[in-house]
DRENTOR-969878 format. One record per residue (C-alpha): chain; y, z, x; residue number from 0. Coordinates in pm, 1 decimal, padded with zeros to 6 digits. Layout:
BEGIN
MIKOL / A / Y / Z / X / NUM
...
END
This chain:
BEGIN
MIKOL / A / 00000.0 / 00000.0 / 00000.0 / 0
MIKOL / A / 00246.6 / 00066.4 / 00298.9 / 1
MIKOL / A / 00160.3 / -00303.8 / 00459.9 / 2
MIKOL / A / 00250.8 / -00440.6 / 00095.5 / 3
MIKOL / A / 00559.9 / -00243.9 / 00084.7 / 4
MIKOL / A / 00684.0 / -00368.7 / 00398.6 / 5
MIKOL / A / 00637.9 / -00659.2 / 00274.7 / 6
MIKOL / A / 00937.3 / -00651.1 / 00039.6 / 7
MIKOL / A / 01144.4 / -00485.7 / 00333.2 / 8
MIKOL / A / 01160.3 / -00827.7 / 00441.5 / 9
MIKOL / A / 01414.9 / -01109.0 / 00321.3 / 10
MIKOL / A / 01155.8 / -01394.9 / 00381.0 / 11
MIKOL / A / 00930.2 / -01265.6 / 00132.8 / 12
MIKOL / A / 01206.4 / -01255.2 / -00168.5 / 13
MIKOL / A / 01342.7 / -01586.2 / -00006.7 / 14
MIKOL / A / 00954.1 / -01781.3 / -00005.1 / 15
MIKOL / A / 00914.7 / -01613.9 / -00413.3 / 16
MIKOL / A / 01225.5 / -01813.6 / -00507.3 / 17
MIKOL / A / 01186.4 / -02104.1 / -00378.2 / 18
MIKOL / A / 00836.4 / -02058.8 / -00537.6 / 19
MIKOL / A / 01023.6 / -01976.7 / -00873.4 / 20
MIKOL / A / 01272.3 / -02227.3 / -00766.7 / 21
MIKOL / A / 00997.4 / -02510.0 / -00732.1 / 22
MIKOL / A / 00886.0 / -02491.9 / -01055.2 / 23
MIKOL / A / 01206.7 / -02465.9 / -01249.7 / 24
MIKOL / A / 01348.4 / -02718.7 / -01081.7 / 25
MIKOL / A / 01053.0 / -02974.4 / -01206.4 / 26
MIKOL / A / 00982.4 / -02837.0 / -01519.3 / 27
MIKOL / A / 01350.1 / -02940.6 / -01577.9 / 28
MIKOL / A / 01400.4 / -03232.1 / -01392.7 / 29
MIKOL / A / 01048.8 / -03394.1 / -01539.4 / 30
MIKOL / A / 01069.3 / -03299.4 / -01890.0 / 31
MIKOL / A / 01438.3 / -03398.4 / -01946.8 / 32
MIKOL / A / 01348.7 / -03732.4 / -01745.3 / 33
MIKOL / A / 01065.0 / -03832.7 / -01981.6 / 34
MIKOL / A / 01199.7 / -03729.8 / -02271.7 / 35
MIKOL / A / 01284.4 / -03984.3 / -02540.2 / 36
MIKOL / A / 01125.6 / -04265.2 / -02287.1 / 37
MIKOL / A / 00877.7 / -04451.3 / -02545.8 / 38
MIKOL / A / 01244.1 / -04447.0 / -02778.5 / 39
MIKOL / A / 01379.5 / -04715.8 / -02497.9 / 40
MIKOL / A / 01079.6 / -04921.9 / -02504.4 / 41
MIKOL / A / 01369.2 / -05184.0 / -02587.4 / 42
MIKOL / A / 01507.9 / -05192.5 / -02262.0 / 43
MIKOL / A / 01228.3 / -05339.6 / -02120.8 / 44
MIKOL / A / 01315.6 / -05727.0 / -02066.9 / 45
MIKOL / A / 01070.9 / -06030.8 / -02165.2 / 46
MIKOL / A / 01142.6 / -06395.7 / -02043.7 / 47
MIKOL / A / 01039.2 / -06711.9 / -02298.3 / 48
MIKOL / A / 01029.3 / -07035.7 / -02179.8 / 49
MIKOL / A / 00953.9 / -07256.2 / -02503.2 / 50
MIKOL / A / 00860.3 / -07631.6 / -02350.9 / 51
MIKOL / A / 00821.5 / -07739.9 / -02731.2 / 52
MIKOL / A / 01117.9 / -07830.0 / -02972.4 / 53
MIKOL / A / 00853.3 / -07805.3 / -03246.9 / 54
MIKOL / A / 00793.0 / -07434.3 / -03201.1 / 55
MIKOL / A / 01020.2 / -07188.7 / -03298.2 / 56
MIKOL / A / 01085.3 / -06922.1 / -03065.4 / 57
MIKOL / A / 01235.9 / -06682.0 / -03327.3 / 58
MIKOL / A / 00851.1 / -06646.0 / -03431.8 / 59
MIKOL / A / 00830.7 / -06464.4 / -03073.6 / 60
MIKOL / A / 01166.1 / -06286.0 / -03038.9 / 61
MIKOL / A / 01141.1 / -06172.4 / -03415.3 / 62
MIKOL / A / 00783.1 / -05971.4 / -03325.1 / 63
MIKOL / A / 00908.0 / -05837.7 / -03004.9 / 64
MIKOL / A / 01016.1 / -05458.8 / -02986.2 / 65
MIKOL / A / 01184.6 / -05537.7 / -02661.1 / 66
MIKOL / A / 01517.8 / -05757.1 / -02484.3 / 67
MIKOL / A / 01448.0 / -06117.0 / -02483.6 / 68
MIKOL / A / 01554.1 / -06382.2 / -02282.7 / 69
MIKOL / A / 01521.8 / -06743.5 / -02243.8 / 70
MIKOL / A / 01474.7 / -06988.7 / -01959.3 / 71
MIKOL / A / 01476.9 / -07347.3 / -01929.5 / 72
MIKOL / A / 01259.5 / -07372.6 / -01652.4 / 73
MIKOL / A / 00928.8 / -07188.9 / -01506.1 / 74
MIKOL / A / 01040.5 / -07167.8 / -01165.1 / 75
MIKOL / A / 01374.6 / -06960.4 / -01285.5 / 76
MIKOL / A / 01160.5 / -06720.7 / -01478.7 / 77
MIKOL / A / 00924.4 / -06661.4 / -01229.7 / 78
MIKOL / A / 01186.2 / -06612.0 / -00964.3 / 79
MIKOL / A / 01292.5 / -06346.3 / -01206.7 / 80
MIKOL / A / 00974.2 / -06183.4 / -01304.7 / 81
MIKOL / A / 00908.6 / -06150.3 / -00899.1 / 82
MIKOL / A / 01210.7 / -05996.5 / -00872.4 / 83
MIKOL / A / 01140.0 / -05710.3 / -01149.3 / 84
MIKOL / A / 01443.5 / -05846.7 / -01364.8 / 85
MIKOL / A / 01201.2 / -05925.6 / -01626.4 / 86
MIKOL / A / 00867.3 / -05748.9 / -01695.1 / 87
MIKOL / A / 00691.6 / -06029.4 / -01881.1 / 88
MIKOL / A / 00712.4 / -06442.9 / -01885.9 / 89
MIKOL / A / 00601.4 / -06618.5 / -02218.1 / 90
MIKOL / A / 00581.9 / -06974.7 / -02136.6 / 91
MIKOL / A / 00470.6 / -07244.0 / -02506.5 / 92
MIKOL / A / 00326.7 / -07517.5 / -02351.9 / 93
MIKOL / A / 00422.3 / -07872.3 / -02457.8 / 94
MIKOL / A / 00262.9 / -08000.2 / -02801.0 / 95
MIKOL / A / 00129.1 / -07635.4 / -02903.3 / 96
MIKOL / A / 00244.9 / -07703.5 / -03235.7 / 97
MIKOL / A / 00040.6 / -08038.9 / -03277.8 / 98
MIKOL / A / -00221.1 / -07847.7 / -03104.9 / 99
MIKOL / A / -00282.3 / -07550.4 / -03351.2 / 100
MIKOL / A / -00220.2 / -07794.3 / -03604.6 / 101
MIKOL / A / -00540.9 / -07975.0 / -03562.3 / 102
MIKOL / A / -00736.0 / -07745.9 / -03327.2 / 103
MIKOL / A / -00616.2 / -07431.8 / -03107.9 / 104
MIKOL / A / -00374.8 / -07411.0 / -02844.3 / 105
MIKOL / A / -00244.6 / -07160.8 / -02605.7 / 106
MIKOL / A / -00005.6 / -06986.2 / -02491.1 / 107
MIKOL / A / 00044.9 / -06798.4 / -02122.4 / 108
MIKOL / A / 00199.9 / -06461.7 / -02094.1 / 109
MIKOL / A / 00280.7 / -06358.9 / -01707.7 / 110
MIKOL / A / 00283.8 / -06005.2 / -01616.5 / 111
MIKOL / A / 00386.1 / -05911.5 / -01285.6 / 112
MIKOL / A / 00184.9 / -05632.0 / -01119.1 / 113
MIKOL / A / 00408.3 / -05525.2 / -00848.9 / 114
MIKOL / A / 00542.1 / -05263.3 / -01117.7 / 115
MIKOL / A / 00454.5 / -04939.2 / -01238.8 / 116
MIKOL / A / 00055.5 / -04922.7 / -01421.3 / 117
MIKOL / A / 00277.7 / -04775.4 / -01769.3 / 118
MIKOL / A / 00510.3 / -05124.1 / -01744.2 / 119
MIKOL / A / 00143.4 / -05345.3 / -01643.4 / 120
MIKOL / A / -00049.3 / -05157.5 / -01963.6 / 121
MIKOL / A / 00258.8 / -05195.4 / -02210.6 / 122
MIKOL / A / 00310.0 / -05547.1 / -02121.2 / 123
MIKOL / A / -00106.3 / -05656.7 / -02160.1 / 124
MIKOL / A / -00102.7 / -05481.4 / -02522.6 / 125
MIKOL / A / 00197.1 / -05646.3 / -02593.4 / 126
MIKOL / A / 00058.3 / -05969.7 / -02492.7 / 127
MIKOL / A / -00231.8 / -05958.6 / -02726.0 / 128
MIKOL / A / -00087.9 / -05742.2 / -03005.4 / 129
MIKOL / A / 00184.4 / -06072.0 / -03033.0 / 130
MIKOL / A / -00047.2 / -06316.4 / -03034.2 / 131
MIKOL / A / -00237.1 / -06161.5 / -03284.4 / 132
MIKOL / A / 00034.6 / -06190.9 / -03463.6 / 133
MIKOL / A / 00114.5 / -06587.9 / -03432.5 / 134
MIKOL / A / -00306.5 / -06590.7 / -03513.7 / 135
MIKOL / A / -00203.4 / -06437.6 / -03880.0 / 136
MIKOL / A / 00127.5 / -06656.3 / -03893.3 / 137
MIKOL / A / -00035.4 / -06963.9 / -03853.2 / 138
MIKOL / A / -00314.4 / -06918.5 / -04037.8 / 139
MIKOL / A / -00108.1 / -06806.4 / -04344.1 / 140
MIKOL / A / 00101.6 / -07162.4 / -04259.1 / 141
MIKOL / A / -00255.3 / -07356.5 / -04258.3 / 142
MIKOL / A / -00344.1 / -07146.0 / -04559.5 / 143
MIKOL / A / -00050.6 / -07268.3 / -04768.4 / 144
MIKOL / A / -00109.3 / -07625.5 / -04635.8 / 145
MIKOL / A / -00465.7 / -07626.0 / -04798.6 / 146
MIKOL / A / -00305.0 / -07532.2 / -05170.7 / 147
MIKOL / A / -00187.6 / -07878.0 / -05185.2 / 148
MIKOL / A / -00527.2 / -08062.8 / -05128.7 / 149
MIKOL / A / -00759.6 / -08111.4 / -05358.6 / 150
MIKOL / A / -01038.8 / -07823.0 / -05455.1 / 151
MIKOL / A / -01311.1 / -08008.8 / -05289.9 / 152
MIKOL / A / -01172.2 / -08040.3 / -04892.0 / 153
MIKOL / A / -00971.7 / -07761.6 / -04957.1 / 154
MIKOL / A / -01348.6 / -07547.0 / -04961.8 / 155
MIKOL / A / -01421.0 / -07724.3 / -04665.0 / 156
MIKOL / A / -01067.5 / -07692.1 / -04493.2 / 157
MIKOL / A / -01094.7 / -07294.3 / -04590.7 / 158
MIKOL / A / -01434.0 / -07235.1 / -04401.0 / 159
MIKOL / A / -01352.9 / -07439.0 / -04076.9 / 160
MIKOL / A / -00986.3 / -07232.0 / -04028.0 / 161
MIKOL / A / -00973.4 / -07029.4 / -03771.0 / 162
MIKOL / A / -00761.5 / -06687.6 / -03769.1 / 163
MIKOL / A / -00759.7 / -06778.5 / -03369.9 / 164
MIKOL / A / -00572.5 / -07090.7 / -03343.1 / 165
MIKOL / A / -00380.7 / -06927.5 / -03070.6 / 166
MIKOL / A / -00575.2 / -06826.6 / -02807.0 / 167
MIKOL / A / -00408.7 / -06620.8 / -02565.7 / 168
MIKOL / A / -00409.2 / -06675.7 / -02153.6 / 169
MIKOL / A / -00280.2 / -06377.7 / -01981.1 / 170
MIKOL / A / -00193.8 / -06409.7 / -01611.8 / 171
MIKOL / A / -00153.4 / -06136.7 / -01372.1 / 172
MIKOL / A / 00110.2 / -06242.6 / -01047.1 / 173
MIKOL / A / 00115.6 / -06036.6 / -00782.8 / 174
MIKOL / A / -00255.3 / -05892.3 / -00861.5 / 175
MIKOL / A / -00376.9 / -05643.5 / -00568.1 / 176
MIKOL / A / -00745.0 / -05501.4 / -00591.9 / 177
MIKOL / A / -00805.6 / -05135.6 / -00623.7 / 178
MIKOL / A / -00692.9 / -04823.9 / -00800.0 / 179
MIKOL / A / -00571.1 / -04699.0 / -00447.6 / 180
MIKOL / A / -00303.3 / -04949.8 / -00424.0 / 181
MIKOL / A / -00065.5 / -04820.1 / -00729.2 / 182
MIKOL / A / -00066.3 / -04455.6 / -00576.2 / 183
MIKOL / A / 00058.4 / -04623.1 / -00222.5 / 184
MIKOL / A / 00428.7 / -04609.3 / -00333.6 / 185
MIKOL / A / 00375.0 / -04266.2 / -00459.3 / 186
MIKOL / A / 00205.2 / -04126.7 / -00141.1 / 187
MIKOL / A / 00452.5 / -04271.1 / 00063.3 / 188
MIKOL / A / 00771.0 / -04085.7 / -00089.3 / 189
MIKOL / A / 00555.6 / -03804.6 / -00167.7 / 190
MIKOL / A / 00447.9 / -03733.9 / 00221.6 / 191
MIKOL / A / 00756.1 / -03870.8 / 00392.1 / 192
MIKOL / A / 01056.3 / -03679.7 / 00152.9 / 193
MIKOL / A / 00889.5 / -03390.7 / 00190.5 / 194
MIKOL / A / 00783.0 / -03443.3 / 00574.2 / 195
MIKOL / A / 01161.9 / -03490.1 / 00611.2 / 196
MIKOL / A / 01245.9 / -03165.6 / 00422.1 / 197
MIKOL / A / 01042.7 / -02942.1 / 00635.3 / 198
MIKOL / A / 01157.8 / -03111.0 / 00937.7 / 199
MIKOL / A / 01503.1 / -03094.8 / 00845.0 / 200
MIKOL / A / 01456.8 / -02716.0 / 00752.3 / 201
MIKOL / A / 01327.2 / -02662.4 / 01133.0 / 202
MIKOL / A / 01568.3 / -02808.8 / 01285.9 / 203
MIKOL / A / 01850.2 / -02662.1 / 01151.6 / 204
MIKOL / A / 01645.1 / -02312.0 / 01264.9 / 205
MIKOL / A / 01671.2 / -02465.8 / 01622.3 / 206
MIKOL / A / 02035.0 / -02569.2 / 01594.6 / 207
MIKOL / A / 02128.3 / -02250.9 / 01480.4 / 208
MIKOL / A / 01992.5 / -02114.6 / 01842.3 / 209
MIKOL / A / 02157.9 / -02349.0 / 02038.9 / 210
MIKOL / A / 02518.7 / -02337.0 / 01938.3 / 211
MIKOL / A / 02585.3 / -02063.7 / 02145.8 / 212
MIKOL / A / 02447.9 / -02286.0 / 02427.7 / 213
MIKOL / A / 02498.5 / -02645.9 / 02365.3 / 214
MIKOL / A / 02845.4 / -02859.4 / 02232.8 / 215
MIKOL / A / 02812.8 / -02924.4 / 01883.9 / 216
MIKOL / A / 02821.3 / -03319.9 / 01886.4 / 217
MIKOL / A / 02563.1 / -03306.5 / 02163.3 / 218
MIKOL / A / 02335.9 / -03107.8 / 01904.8 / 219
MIKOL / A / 02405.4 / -03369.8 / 01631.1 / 220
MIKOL / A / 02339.2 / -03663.6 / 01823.9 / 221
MIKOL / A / 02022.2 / -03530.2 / 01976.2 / 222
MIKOL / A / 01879.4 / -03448.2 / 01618.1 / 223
MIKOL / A / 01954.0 / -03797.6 / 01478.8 / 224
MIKOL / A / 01765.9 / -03929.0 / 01819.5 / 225
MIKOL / A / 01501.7 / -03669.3 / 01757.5 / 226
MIKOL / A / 01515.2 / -03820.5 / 01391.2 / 227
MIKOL / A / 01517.2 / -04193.4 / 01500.0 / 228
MIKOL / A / 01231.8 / -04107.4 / 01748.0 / 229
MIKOL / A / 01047.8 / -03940.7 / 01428.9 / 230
MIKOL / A / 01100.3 / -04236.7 / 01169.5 / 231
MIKOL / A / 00968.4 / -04514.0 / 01455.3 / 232
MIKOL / A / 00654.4 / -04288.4 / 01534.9 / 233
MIKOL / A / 00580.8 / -04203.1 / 01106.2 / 234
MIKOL / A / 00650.2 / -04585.6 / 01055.7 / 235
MIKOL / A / 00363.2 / -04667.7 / 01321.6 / 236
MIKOL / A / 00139.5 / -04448.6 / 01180.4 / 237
MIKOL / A / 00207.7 / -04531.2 / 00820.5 / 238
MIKOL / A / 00113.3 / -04902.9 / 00919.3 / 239
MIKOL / A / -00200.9 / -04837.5 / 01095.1 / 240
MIKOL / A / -00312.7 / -04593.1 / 00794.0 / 241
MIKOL / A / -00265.6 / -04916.2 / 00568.8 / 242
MIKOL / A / -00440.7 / -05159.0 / 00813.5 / 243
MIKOL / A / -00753.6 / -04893.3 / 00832.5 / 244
MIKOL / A / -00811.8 / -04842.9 / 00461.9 / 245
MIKOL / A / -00843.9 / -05220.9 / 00423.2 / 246
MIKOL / A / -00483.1 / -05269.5 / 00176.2 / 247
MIKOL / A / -00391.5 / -05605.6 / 00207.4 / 248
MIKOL / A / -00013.2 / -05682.2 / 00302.0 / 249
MIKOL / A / 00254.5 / -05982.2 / 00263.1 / 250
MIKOL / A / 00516.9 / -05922.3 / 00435.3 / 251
MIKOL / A / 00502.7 / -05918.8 / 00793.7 / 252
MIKOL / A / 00391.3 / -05588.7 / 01002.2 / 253
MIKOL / A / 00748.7 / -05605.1 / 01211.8 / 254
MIKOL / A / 00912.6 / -05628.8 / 00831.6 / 255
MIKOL / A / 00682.9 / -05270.7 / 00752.7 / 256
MIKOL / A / 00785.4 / -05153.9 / 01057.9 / 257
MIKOL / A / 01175.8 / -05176.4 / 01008.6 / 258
MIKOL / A / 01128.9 / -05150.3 / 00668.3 / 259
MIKOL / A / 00982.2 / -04756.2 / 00692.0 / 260
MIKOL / A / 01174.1 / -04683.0 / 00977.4 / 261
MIKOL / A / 01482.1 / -04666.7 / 00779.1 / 262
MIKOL / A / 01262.4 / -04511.5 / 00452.8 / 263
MIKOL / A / 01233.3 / -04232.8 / 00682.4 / 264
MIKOL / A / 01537.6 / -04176.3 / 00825.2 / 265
MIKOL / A / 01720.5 / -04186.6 / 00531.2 / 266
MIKOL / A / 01514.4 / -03940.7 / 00391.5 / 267
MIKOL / A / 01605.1 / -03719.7 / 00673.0 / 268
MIKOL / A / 01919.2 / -03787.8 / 00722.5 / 269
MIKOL / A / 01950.5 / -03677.7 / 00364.2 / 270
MIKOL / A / 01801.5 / -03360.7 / 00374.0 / 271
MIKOL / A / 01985.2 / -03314.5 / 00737.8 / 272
MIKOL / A / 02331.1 / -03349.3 / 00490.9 / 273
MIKOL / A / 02224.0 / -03070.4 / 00291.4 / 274
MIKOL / A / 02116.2 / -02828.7 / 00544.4 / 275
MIKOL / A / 02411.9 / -02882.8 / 00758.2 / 276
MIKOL / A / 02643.5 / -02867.8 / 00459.1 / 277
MIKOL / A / 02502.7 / -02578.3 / 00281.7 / 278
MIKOL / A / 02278.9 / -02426.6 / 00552.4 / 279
MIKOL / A / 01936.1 / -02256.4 / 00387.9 / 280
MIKOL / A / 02030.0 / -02270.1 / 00088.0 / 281
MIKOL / A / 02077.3 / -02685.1 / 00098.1 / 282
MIKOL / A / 01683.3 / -02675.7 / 00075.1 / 283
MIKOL / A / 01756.5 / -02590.1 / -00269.2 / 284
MIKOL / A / 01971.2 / -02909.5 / -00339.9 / 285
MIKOL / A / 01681.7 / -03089.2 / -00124.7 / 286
MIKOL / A / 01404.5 / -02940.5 / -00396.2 / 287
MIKOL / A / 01599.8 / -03053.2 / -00665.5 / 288
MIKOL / A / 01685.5 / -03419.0 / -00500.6 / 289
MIKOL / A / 01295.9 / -03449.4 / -00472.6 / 290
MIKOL / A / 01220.4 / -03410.2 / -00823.0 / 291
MIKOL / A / 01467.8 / -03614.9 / -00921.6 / 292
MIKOL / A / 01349.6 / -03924.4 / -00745.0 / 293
MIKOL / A / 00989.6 / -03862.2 / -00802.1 / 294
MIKOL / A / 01131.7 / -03905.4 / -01176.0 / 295
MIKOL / A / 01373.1 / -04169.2 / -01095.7 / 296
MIKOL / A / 01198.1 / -04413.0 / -00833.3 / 297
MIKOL / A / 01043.3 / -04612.1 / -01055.6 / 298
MIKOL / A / 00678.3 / -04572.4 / -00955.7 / 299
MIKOL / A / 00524.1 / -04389.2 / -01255.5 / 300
MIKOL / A / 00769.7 / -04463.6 / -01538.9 / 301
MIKOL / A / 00987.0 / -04796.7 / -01508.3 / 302
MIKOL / A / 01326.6 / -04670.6 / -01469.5 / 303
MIKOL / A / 01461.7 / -04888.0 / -01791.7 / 304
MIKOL / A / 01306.1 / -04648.8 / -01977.0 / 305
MIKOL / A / 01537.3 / -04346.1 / -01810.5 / 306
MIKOL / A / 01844.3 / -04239.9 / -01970.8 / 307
MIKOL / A / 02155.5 / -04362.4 / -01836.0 / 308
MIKOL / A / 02211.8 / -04026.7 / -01631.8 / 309
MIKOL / A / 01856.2 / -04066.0 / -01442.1 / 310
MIKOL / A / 01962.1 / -04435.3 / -01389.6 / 311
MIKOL / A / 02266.9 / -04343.1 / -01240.6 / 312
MIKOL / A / 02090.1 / -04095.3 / -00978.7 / 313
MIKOL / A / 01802.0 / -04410.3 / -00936.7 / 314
MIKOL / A / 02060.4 / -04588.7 / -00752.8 / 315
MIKOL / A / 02221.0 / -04382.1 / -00527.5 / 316
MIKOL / A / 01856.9 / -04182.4 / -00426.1 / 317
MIKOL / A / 01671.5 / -04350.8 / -00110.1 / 318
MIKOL / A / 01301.6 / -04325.7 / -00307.3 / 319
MIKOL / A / 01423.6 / -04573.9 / -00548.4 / 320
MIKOL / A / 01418.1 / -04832.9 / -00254.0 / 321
MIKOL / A / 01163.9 / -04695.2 / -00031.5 / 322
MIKOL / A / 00927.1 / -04752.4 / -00405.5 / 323
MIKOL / A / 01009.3 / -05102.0 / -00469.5 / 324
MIKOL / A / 00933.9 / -05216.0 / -00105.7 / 325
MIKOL / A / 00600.2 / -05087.2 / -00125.3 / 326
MIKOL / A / 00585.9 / -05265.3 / -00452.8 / 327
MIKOL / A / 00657.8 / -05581.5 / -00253.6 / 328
MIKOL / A / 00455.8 / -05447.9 / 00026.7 / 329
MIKOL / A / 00134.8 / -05407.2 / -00137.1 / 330
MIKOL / A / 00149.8 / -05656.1 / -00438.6 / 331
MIKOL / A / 00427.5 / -05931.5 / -00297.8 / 332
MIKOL / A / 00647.4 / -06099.4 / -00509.3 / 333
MIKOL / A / 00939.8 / -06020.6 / -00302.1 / 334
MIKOL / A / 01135.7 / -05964.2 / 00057.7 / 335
MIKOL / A / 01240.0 / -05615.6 / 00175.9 / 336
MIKOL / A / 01576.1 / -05741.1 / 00280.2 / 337
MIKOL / A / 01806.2 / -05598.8 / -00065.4 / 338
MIKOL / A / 01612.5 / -05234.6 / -00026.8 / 339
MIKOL / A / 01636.0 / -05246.5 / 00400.3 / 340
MIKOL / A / 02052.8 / -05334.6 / 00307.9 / 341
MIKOL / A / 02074.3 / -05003.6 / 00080.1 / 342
MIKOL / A / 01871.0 / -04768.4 / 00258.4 / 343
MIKOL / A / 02108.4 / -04861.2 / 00602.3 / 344
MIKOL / A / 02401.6 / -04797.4 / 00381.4 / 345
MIKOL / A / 02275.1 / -04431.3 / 00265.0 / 346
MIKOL / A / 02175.9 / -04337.1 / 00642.8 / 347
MIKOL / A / 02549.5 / -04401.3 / 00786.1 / 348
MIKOL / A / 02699.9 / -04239.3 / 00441.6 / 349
MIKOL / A / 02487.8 / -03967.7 / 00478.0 / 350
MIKOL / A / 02548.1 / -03920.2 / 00850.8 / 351
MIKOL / A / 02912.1 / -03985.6 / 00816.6 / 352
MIKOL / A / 02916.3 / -03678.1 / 00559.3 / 353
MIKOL / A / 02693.5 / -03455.7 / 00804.7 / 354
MIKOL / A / 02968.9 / -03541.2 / 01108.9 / 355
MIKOL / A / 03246.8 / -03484.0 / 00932.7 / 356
MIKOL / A / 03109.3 / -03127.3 / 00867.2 / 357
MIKOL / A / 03047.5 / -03087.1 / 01181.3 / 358
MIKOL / A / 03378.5 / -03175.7 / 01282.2 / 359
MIKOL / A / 03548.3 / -02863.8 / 01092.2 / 360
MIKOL / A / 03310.2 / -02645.9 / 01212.7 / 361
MIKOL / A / 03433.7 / -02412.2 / 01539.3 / 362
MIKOL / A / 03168.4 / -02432.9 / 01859.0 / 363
MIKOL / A / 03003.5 / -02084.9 / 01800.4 / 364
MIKOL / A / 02987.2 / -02069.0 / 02216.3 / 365
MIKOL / A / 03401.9 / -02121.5 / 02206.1 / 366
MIKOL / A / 03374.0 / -01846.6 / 01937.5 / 367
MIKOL / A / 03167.8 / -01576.2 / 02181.6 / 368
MIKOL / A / 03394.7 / -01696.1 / 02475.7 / 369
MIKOL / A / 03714.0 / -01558.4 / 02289.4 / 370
MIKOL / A / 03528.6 / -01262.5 / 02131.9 / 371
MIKOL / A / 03440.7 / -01167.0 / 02509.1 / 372
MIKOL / A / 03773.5 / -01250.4 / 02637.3 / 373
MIKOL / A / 03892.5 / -01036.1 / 02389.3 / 374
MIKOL / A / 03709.6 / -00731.5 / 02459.1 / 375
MIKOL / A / 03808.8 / -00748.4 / 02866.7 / 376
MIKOL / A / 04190.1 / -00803.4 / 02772.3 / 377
MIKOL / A / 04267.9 / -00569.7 / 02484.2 / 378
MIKOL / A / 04629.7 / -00567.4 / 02339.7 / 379
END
C-alpha cells in the first residue's frame, strides 16, 4: 500500500491518467461528432454520365439518383475525373441502347474507381445495380404498354418472351488492387507515422529542454529539424521495403515513394514539433486531438464529402489528408503524387516558420543563468 501511495506522490502518474482520460475524450468527441449525420450527405457524393445516345434520356438516370450528377461529353474527360477522385462513379449509355432494348437487351457500364475509401467502393456497386434495376422495371413497363396496342394473339406471345432484364448491367472496377491488406495501407501509414512523430516530438523537446542551458537556441532548432530530416529519409526507406516484402504492387515510381513519404513524415513532425515548442507538454494535448481529427478527416474510412463543412475545413489544412490520397494513388494508381508532395512542402515550411518564430521570442536560458550568476557576485 505504501509503493501505491507513492505512486500518486508523483506528477507523472496524474499526468499519464489524463492523457489516458484525455485519449478517450478526445475521440469519443472528435469520432462521434465526425460521423454523425454522414449517410444524411449521401448527396454530396458526385456521379459522372456520359449519354452517347440522343435517343435515351438521361433524366431517367439523374431522376433515380440520390446523389450530384454531372455530365460529360466525352469518356476520356470523365475518366480523367473519376482518376482524380472528383467524381466517385462514371455512367457511360452506349450508342443505339435504345434500339437495343427495344428489340433485345443492351447495356450499360458503370465505372467505379477503387483508389477510394471501401464505404465510397460499396455505396457506389449497390448503387450501380439498385439503378439499373430500376431502368429493368422502366422499360419493361414502356414494352408493357407497347404490347396493349397489338392484337390479343402476339400480344400473349410478346408478354411471355419480355424480359424484366433488358438492361443488363456491366460494372467496371479502375484502379482494382488485389487483397484486403491493401485498403488498410493508407490507414497504417498515418496511423504508425503521426503517432511515431508524436512520441518523437515529445522526446525531443525532453532533450531540448536539457540543453538550453548548454547549447544556442537556433543551433538546437536546426539540429532537431536535421535530426527530423534524417528520421523522415530513414522511415521513408523502411516504409518502401515493408511494401516491396509483403508483395503490394506499386505505380508510381520507388524514387516518387521515396520523396513522396519523406515529406509525409516530416510534416507530421514538424507539426507536432509546433505544438510542443509552442505550448511545451501540454501541446501533446493539441497533438492528441489533431490525431483524431485526421483519422476522421483523411478520407480513408469515410469519404470526406460526407463530413460536415467544419471537418472539411480541418481536411484541408491537416497533412493526413494528403499523406491518404497518395497512398490511394500509391497502391491502386489512378493518379501522380505531385498536388499532395506541393501541399505537404507548404505545411512543413508553415509549420517550421511558426516553430522559429517562437523560438525567436524566447530568451537563451544559458544568457538567463549567466545574468542570474552575474547577479549574485555583483549585488546592488
Amino acid at each position: 500500500m505504501k509503493t501505491f501511495k507513492a505512486f500518486f506522490k508523483s506528477a507523472p502518474t496524474f499526468a499519464g491518467i489524463g492523457i489516458a482520460v484525455a485519449f478517450l475524450l478526445i475521440f469519443f468527441i472528435v469520432w462521434l461528432t465526425a460521423y454523425d449525420g454522414v449517410t444524411d450527405r449521401v448527396d454530396k457524393l458526385k456521379v459522372g454520365i456520359i449519354n452517347n445516345d440522343p435517343a435515351f434520356e438521361s433524366n431517367l438516370l439523374t431522376d433515380q439518383m440520390p446523389f450530384t450528377t454531372t455530365s460529360f461529353s466525352s469518356f476520356e474527360k470523365g475518366k480523367e475525373e473519376i482518376n482524380n477522385r472528383k467524381v466517385q462513379m462514371l455512367i457511360v449509355i452506349p450508342e443505339n441502347f435504345t434500339a437495343a432494348i427495344a428489340t433485345d437487351e443492351g447495356s450499360i457500364q458503370y465505372y467505379i474507381n477503387q483508389a477510394v475509401p471501401s464505404l465510397t467502393k460499396q455505396t457506389m456497386e449497390n448503387a450501380a445495380n439498385q439503378i439499373n434495376e430500376q431502368i429493368n422495371g422502366h422499360v419493361f413497363e414502356l414494352k408493357k404498354e407497347q404490347l396493349s396496342n397489338v392484337p390479343e394473339t402476339m400480344m400473349k406471345s410478346g408478354m411471355e418472351s419480355l424480359s424484366l432484364q433488358s438492361v443488363r448491367p456491366e460494372i467496371i472496377k479502375l484502379n482494382e488492387t488485389e487483397g484486403f491488406a491493401a485498403n488498410m495501407i493508407p490507414l497504417l501509414i498515418i496511423l504508425a507515422s503521426f503517432v511515431g512523430s508524436m512520441l518523437l516530438s515529445l522526446n525531443l523537446l525532453t532533450v531540448t529542454q536539457k540543453l538550453t542551458l548548454t547549447f544556442n537556441k537556433w543551433s538546437i532548432l536546426f539540429s532537431r529539424l536535421l535530426i527530423q530530416l534524417i528520421v523522415s529519409i530513414a522511415l521513408a526507406i523502411l516504409s518502401v521495403s515493408l511494401l516491396v516484402l509483403f508483395g503490394f504492387e506499386i505505380h508510381v515510381s520507388i524514387i516518387e515513394i521515396l520523396l513522396f513519404q519523406t515529406f509525409v513524415y516530416l510534416s507530421f513532425l514538424c507539426m507536432t514539433q509546433m505544438f510542443t515548442v509552442l505550448f511545451g507538454i501540454a501541446g501533446m494535448l493539441l497533438n492528441i486531438i489533431s490525431f483524431s481529427i485526421q483519422l476522421v478527416t483523411a478520407g480513408v474510412l469515410v469519404p470526406r464529402s460526407l463530413l460536415s463543412e467544419t471537418y472539411q475545413f480541418y481536411s484541408n489544412i491537416f497533412p493526413a489528408t494528403y499523406g491518404a490520397s497518395g497512398y490511394f494513388s500509391i497502391i491502386y494508381g489512378g493518379m501522380n503524387l505531385a498536388a499532395e508532395m506541393k501541399i505537404l512542402i507548404f505545411i512543413v515550411l508553415i509549420t517550421f516558420a511558426i516553430t522559429a518564430m517562437k523560438v525567436l521570442f524566447v530568451r537563451e536560458k544559458k544568457e538567463v543563468a549567466l545574468n542570474e550568476v552575474s547577479n549574485a557576485e555583483n549585488p546592488v
